[in-house]
DRENPA-3360 file (N, C-alpha, C; in nm, 2 decimals, always signed):
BEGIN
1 = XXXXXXXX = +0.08/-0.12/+0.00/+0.00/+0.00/+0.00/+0.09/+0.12/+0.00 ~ +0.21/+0.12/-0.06/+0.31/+0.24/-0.07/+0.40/+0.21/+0.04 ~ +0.49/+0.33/+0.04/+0.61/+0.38/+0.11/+0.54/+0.36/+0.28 ~ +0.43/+0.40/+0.28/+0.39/+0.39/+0.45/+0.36/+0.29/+0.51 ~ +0.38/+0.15/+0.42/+0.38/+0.02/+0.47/+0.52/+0.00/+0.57 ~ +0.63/+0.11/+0.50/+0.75/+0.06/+0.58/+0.82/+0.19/+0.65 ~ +0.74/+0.35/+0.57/+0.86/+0.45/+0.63/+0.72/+0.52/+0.65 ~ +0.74/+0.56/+0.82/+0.62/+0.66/+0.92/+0.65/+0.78/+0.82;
9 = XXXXXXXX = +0.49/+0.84/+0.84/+0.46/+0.98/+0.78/+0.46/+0.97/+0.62 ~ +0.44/+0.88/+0.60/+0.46/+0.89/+0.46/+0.31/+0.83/+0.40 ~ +0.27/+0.87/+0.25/+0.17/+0.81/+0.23/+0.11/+0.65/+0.22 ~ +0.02/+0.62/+0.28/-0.01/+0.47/+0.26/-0.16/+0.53/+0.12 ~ -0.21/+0.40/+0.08/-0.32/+0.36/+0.01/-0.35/+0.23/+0.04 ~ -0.49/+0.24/+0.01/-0.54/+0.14/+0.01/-0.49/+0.00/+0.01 ~ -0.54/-0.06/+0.09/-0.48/-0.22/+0.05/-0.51/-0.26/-0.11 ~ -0.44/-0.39/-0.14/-0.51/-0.47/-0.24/-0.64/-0.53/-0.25;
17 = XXXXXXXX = -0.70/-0.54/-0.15/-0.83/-0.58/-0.18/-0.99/-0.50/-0.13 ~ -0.92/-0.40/-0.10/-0.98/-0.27/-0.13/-0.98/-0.22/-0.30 ~ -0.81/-0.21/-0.33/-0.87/-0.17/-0.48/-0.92/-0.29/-0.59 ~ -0.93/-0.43/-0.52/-0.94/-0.52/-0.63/-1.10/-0.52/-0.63 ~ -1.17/-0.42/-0.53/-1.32/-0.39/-0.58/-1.36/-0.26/-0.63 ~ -1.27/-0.21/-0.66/-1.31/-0.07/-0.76/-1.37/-0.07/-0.87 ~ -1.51/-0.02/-0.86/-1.52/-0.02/-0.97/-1.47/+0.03/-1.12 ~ -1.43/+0.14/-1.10/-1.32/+0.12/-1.20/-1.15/+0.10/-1.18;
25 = XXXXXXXX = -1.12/+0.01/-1.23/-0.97/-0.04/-1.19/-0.87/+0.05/-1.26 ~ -0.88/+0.13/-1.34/-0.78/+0.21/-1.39/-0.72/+0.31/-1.24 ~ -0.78/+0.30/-1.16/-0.73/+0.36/-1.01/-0.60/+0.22/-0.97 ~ -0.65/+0.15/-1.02/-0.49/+0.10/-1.00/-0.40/+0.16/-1.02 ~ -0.41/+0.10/-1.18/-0.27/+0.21/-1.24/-0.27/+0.30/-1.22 ~ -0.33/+0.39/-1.16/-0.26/+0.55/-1.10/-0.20/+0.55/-0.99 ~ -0.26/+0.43/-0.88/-0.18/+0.42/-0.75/-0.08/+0.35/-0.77 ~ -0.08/+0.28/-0.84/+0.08/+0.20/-0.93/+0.23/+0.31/-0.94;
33 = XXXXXXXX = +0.13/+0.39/-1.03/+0.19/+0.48/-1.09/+0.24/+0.61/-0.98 ~ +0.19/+0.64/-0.87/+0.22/+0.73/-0.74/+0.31/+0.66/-0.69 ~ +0.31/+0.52/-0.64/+0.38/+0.45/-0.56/+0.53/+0.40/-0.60 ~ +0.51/+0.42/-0.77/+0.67/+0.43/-0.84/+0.70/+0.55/-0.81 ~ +0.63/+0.65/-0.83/+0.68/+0.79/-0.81/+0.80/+0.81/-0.69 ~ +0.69/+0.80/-0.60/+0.71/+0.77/-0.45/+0.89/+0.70/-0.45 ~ +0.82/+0.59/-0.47/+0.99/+0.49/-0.46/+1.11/+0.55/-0.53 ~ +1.10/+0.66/-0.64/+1.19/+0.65/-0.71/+1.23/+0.82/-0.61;
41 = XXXXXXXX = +1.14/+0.84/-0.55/+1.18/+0.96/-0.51/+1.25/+1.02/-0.40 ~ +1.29/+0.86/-0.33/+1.35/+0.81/-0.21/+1.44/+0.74/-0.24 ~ +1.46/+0.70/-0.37/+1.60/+0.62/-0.40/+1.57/+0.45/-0.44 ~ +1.44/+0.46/-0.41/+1.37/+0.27/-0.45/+1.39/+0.29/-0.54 ~ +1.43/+0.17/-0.63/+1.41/+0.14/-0.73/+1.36/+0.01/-0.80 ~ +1.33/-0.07/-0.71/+1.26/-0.16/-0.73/+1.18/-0.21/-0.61 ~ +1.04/-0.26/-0.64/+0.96/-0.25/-0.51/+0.91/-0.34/-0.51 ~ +0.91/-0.47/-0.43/+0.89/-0.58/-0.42/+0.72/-0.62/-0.39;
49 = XXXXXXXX = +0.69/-0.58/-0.51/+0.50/-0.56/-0.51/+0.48/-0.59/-0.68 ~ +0.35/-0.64/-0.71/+0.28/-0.65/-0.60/+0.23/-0.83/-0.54 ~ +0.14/-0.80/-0.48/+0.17/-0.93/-0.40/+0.03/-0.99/-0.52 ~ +0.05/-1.10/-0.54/-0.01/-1.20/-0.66/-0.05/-1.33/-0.60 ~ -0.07/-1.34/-0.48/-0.18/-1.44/-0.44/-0.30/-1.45/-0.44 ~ -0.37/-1.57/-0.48/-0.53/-1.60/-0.51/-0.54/-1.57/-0.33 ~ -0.63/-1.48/-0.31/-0.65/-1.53/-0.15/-0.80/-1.61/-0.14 ~ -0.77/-1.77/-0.14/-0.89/-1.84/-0.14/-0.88/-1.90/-0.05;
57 = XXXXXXXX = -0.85/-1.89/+0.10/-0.84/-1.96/+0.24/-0.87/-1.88/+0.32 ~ -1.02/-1.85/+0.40/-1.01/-1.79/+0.45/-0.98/-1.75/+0.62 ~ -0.90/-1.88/+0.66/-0.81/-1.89/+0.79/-0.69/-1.85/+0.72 ~ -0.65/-1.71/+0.60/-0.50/-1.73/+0.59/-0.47/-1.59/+0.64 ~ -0.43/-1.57/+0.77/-0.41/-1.45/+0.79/-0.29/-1.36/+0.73 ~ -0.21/-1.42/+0.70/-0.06/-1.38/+0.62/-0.11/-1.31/+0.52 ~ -0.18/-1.38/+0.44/-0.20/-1.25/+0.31/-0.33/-1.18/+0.26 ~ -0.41/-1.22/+0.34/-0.59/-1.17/+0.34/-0.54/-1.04/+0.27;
65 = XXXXXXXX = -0.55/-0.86/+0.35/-0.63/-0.77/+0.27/-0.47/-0.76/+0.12 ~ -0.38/-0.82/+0.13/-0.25/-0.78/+0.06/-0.30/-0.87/-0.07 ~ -0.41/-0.93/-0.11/-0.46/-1.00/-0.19/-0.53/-0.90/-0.28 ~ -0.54/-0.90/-0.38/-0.65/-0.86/-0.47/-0.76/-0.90/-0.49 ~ -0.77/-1.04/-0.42/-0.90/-1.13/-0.40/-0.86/-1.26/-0.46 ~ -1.00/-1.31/-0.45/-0.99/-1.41/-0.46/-1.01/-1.52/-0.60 ~ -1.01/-1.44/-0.71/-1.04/-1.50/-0.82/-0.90/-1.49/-0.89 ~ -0.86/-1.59/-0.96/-0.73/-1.60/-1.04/-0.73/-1.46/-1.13;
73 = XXXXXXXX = -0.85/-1.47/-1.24/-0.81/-1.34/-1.33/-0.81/-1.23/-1.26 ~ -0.87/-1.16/-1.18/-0.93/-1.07/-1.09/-0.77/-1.04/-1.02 ~ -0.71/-1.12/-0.94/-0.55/-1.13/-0.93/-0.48/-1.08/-1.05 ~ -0.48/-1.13/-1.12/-0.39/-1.11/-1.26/-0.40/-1.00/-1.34 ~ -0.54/-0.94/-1.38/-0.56/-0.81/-1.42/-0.53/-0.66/-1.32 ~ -0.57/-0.69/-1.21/-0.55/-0.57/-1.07/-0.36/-0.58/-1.07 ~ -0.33/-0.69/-1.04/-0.21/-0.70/-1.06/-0.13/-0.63/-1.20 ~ -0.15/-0.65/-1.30/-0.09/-0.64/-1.41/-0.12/-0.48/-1.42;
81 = XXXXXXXX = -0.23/-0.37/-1.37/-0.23/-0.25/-1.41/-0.17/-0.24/-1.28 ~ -0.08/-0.28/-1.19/-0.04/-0.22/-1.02/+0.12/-0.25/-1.12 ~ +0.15/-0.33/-1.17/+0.26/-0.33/-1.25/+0.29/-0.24/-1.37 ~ +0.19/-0.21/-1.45/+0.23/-0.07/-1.59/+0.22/+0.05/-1.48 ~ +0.19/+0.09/-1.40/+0.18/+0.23/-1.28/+0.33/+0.20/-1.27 ~ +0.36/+0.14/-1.18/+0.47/+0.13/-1.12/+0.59/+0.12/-1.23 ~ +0.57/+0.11/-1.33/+0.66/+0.09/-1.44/+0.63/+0.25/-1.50 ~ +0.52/+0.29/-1.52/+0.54/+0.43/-1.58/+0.60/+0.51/-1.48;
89 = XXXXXXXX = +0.53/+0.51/-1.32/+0.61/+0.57/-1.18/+0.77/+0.56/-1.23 ~ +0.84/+0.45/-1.28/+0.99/+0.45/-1.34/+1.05/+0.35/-1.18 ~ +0.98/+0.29/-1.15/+1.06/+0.13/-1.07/+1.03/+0.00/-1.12 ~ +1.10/-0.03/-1.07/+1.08/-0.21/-1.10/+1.00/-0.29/-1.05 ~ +0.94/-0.35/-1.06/+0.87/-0.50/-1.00/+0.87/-0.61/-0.97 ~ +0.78/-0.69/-0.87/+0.86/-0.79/-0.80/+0.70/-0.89/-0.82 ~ +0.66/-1.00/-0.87/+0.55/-1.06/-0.82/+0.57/-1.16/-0.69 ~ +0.51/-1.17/-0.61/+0.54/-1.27/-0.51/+0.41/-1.33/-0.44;
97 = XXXXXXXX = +0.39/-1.38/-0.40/+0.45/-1.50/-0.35/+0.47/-1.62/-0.40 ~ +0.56/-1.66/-0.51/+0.57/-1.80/-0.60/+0.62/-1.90/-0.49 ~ +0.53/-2.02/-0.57/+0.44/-2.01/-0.61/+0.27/-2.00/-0.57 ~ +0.24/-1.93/-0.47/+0.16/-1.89/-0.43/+0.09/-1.91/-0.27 ~ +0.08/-1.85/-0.21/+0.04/-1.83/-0.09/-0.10/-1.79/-0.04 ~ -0.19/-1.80/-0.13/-0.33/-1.78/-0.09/-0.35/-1.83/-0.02 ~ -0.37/-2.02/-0.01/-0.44/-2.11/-0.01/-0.38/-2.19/+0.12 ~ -0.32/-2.12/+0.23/-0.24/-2.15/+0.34/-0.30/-2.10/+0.46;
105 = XXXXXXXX = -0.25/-2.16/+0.57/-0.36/-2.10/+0.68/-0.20/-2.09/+0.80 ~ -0.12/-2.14/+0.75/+0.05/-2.13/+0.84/+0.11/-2.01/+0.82 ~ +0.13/-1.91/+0.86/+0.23/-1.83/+0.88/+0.36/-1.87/+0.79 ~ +0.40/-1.82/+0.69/+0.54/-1.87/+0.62/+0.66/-1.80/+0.72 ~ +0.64/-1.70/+0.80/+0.77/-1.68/+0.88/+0.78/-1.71/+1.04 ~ +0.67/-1.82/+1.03/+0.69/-1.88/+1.18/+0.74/-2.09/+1.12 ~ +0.65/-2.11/+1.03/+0.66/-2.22/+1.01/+0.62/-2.25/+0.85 ~ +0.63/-2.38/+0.80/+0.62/-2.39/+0.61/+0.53/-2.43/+0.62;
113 = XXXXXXXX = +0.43/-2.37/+0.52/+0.30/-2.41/+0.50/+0.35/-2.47/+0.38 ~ +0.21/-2.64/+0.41/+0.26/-2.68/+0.30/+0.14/-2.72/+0.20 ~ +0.13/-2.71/+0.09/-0.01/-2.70/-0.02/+0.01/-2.83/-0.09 ~ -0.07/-2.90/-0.10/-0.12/-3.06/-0.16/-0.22/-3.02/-0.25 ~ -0.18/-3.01/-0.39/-0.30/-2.96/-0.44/-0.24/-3.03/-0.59 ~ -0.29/-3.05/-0.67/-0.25/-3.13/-0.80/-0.16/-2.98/-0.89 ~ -0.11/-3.05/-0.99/-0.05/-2.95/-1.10/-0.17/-2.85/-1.15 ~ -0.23/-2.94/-1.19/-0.37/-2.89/-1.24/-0.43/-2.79/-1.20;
121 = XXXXXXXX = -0.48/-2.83/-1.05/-0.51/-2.73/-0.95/-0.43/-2.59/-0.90 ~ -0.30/-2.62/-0.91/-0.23/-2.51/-0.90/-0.21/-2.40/-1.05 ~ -0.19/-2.47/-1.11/-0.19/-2.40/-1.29/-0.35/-2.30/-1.30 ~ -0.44/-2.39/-1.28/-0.58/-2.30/-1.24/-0.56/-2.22/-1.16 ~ -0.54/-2.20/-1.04/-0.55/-2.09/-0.97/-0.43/-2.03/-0.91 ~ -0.32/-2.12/-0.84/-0.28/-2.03/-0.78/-0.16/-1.98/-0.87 ~ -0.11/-2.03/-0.94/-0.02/-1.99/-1.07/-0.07/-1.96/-1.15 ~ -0.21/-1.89/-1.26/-0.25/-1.87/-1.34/-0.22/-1.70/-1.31;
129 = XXXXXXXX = -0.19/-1.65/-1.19/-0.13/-1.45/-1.21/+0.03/-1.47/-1.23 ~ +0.06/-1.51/-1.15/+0.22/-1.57/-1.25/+0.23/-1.57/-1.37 ~ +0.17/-1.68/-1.42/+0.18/-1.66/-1.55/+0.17/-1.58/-1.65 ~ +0.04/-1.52/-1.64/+0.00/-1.43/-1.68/+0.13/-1.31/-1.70 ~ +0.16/-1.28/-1.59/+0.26/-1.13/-1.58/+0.39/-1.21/-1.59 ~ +0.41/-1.33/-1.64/+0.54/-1.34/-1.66/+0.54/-1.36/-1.80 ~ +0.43/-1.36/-1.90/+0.37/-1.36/-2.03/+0.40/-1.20/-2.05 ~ +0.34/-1.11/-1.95/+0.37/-0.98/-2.00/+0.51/-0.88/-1.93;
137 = XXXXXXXX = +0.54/-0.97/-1.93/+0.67/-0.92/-1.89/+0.76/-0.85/-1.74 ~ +0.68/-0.89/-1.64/+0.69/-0.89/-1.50/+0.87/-0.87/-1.47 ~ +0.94/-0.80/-1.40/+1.03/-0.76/-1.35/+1.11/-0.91/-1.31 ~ +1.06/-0.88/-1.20/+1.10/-1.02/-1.08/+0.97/-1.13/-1.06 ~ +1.03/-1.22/-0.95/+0.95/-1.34/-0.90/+1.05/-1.35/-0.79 ~ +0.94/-1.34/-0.68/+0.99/-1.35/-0.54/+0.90/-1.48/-0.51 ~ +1.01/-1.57/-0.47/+0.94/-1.74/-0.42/+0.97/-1.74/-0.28 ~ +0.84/-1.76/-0.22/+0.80/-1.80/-0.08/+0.82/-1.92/-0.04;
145 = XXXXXXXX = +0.85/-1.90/+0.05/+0.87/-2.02/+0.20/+0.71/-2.12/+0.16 ~ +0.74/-2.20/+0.08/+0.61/-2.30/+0.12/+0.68/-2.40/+0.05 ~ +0.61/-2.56/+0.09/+0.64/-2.64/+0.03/+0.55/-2.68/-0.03 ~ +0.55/-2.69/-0.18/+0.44/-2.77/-0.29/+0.50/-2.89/-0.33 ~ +0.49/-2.99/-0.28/+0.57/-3.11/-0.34/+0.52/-3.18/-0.47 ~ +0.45/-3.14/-0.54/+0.37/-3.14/-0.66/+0.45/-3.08/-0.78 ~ +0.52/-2.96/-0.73/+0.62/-2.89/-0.82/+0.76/-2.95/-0.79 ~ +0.75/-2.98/-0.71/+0.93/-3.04/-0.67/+0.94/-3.17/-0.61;
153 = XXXXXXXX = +0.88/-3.24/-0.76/+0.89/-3.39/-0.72/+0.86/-3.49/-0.62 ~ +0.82/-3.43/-0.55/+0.70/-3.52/-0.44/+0.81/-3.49/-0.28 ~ +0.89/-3.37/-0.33/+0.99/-3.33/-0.18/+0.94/-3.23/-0.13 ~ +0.90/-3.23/+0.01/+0.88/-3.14/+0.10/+0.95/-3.01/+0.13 ~ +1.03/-3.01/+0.05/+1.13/-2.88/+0.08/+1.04/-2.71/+0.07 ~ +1.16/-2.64/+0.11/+1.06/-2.50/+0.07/+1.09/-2.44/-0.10 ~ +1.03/-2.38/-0.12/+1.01/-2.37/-0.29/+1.11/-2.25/-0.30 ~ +1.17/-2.14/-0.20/+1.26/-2.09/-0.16/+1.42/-2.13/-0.20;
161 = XXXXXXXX = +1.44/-2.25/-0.20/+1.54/-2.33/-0.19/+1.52/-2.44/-0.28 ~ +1.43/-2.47/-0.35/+1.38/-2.59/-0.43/+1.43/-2.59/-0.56 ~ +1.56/-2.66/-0.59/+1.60/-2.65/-0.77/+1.50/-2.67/-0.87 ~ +1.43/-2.80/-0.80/+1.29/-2.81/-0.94/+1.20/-2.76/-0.94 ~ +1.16/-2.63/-0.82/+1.10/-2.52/-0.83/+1.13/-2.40/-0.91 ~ +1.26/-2.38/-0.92/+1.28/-2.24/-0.89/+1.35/-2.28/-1.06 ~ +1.45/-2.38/-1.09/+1.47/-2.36/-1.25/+1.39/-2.46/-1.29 ~ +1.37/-2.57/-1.28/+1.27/-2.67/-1.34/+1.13/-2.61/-1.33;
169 = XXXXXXXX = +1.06/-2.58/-1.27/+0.90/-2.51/-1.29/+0.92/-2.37/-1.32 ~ +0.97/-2.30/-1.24/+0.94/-2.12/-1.28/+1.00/-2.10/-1.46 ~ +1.18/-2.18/-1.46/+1.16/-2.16/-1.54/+1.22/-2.14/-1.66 ~ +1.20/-2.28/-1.70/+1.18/-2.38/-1.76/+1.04/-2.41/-1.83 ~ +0.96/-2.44/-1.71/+0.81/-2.46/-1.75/+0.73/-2.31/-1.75 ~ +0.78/-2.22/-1.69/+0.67/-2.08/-1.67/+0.73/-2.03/-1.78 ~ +0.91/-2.05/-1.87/+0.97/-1.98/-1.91/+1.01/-1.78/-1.87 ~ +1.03/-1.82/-1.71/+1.05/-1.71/-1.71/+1.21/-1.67/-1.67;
177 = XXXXXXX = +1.24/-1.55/-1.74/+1.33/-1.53/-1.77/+1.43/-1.40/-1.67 ~ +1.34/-1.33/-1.59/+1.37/-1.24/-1.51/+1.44/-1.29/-1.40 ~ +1.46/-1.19/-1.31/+1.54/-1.20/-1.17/+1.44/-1.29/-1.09 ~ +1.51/-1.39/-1.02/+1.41/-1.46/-0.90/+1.54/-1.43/-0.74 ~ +1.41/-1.37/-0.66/+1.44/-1.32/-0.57/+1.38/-1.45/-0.44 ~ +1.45/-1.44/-0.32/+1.39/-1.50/-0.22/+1.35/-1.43/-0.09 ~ +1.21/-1.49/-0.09/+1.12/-1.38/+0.05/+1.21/-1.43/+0.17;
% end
């Protein structure tokens, strides 16, 4: 929600799932577009936003209002105009949480949440805004503390640290070709 998420006195906005019910969403891209401003005007230059989880669990306290909601496209389009803002603002971009953190009810920085959900299931929802902004050209990919053993060969590890996550799925299979960052 801007610079005031991390530095006092400074402007905050709206969460993400405040603006992922606007009716008109072009107010994205303008708060996109303030919040590059913002960053570049303090020396950011890349801003590790915005956050691209389906939020479809509703015990997930970790990323509730930082969601844009709960529908894959609905994620993906709110996302993708919080990304051309921030790219005309003049910073960089970061999508996170790969591969996705909606659908968790564990805290990732107390303990690993871990998701059992098929390929399939994950490709539908919680990877279908990934994709998407890594189709249009997305900055970064910041990969979260979770284990999907589904993506990384039936190993419990965290996808943080996970070779067949992070070059075998992201990308390889996502073909994505940007900076991968770790939360």
């Amino acid at each position: 929600w801007g610079l005031g998420m991390r530095m006092e006195e400074t402007l905050s906005f709206p969460k993400n799932t405040v603006l992922g019910t606007a009716e008109d969403q072009t107010v994205i891209f303008q708060v996109g577009e303030v919040i590059g401003k913002q960053c570049r005007m303090v020396g950011i230059h890349l801003n590790f936003a915005p956050v691209v989880d389906v939020n479809n669990n509703p015990d997930n306290r970790v990323i509730g209002a930082r969601s844009f909601g709960g529908d894959p496209h609905q994620v993906a389009a709110c996302a993708a105009l919080m990304i051309k803002g921030m790219a005309k603002g003049g910073v960089l971009t970061c999508a996170k949480h790969f591969p996705g953190h909606g659908d968790t009810a564990t805290d990732s920085h107390l303990g690993l949440p871990l998701i059992q959900k098929s390929k399939q299931e994950l490709l539908d929802n919680e990877l279908y805004p990934f994709q998407k902004l890594i189709d249009e050209g997305v900055d970064s990919v910041m990969v979260g503390h979770l284990s999907v053993p589904e993506l990384a060969n039936g190993k419990t590890i965290s996808s943080s640290i996970s070779k067949e996550i992070i070059k075998g799925f992201l990308r390889k299979e996502m073909r994505f070709k940007g900076v991968v960052i770790s939360d």
